[in-house]
TINUPA-88823 format. One record per residue (C-alpha): residue number from 1; x, y, z. Coordinates in steps of 0.05 Angstrom, whole numbers. Each point is the difference from the previous one (the first is absolute). Layout:
<atoms>
ATOM mikol     xx     yy     zz
ATOM   NUM      X      Y      Z
...
</atoms>
This chain:
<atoms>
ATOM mikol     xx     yy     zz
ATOM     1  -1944  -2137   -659
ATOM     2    -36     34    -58
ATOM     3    -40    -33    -53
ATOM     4    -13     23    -66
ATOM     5    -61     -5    -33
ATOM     6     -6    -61    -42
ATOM     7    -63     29    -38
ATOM     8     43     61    -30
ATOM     9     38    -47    -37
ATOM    10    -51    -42    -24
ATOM    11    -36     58    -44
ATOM    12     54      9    -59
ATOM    13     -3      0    -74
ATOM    14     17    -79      3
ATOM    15    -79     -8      8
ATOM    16    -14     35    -76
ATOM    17     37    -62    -20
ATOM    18    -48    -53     34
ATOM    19    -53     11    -57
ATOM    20     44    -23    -53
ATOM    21     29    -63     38
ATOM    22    -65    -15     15
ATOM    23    -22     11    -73
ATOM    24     58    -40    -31
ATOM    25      1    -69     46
ATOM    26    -69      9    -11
ATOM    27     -6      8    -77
ATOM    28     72    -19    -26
ATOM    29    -26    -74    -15
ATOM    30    -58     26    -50
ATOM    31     43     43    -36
ATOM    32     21    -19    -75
ATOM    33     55    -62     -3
ATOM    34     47     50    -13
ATOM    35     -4     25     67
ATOM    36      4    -59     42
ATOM    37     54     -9     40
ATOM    38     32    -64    -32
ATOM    39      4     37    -66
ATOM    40     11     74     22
ATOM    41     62    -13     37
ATOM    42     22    -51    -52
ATOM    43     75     14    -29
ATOM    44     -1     73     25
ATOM    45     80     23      4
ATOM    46     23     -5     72
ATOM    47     17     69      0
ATOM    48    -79     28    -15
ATOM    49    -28    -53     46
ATOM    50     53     21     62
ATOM    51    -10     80    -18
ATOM    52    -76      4     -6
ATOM    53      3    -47     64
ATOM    54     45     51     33
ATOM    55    -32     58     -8
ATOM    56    -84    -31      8
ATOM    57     29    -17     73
ATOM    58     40     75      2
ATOM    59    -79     28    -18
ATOM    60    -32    -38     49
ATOM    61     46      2     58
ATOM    62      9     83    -10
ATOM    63    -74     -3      0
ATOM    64      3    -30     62
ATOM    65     40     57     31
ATOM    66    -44     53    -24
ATOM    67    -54     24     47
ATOM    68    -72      9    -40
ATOM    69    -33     68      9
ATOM    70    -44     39    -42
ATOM    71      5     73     45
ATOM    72     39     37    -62
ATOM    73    -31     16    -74
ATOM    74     58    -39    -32
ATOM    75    -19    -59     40
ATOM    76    -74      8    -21
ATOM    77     28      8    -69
ATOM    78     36    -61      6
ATOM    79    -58    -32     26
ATOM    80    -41      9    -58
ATOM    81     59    -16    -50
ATOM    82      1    -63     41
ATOM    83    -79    -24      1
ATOM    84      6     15    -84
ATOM    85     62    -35     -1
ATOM    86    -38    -69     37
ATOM    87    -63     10    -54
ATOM    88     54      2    -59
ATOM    89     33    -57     22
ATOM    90    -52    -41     30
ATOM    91    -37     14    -75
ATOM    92     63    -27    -37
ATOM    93      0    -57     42
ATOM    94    -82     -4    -17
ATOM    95     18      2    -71
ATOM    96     51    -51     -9
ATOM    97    -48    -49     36
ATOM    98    -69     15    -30
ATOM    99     33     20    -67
ATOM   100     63    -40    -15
ATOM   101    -16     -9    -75
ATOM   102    -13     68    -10
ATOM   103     39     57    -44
ATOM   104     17     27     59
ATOM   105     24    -55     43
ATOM   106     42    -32    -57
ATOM   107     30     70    -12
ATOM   108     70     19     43
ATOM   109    -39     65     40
ATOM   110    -55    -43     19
ATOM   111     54    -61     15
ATOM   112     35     42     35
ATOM   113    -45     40     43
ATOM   114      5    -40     58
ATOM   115     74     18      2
ATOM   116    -11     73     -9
ATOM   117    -60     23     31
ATOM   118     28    -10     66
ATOM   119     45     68     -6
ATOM   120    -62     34     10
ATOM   121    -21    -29     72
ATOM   122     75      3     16
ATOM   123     11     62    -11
ATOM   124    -67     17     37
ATOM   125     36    -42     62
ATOM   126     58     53     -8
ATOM   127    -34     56      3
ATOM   128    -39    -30     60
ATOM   129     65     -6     40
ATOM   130     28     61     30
ATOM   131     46    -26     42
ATOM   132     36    -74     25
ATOM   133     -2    -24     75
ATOM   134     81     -3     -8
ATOM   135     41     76      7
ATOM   136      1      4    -82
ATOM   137    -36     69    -24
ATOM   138    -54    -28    -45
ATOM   139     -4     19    -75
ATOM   140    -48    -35    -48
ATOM   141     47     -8    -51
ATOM   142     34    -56     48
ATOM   143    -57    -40     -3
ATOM   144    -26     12    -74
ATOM   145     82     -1    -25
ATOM   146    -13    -72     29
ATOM   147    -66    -14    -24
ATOM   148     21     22    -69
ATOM   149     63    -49      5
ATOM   150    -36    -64     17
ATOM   151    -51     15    -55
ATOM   152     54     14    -58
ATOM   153     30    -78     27
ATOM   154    -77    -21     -6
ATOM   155    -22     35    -57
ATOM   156     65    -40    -43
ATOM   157    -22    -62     31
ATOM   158    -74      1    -20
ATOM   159     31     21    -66
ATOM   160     50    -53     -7
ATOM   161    -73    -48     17
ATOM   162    -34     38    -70
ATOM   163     57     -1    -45
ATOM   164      2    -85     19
ATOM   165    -80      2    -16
ATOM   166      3     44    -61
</atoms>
């Protein structure tokens, strides 16, 4: 009887994503009313709610599957794309809570940012990935085609949330 090693599968792309769960149950409740749970997912059409649902579990569960290395200069690439991706989006996240009077945060970039600076640390986790731990050839589009998905469903949601506030 053969065993495979349970460490190689515990090293994939899934563990970019710990940051921002951590950094979301962590910060979520001193966000802006606007963001809170009770009123964010308030009267949202079934059909946004079930396909940004969908396809945030598709993005997490394919990150899951991807191994994480950084041997290749596309993966170092990505690498980078992703730590600038975390500072923009960690910084929007910054902004709304020390700032949510300001130009900026009553604006619908700044609003938004939260909803669209994650393409950039997604696509970073893309270009991380080179291949899956299931006989699929890997391509980054798969993962960022995803990525770019769930954010278009999340992107009109946090939308839908401005157009109610302004």
């Amino acid at each position: 009887m053969s065993f495979i090693p349970v460490q190689k599968y515990l090293l994939n792309c899934f563990v970019l994503t710990i940051p921002v769960l951590i950094w979301n149950i962590a910060l979520t409740k001193i966000l802006p009313k606007e963001y809170q749970p009770e009123i964010f997912w308030e009267k949202i059409p079934h059909k946004l709610t079930y396909g940004e649902n969908i396809f945030r579990i598709s993005v997490f569960l394919l990150a899951l599957f991807m191994p994480i290395s950084f041997s290749t200069i596309i993966q170092k690439e990505g690498l980078v794309i992703y730590l600038s991706g975390m500072i923009l989006y960690l910084a929007s996240w910054l902004l709304l809570i020390y700032s949510p009077n300001s130009k900026w945060s009553n604006s619908m970039f700044g609003f938004l940012a939260p909803a669209y600076t994650p393409l950039f640390w997604l696509i970073g986790i893309g270009l991380i990935g080179n291949s899956f731990y299931f006989n699929i050839p890997y391509r980054h589009w798969y993962f960022i085609s995803i990525s770019v998905i769930f954010l278009l469903f999340h992107n009109a949601h946090a939308l839908t949330i401005y157009f109610r506030k302004h």
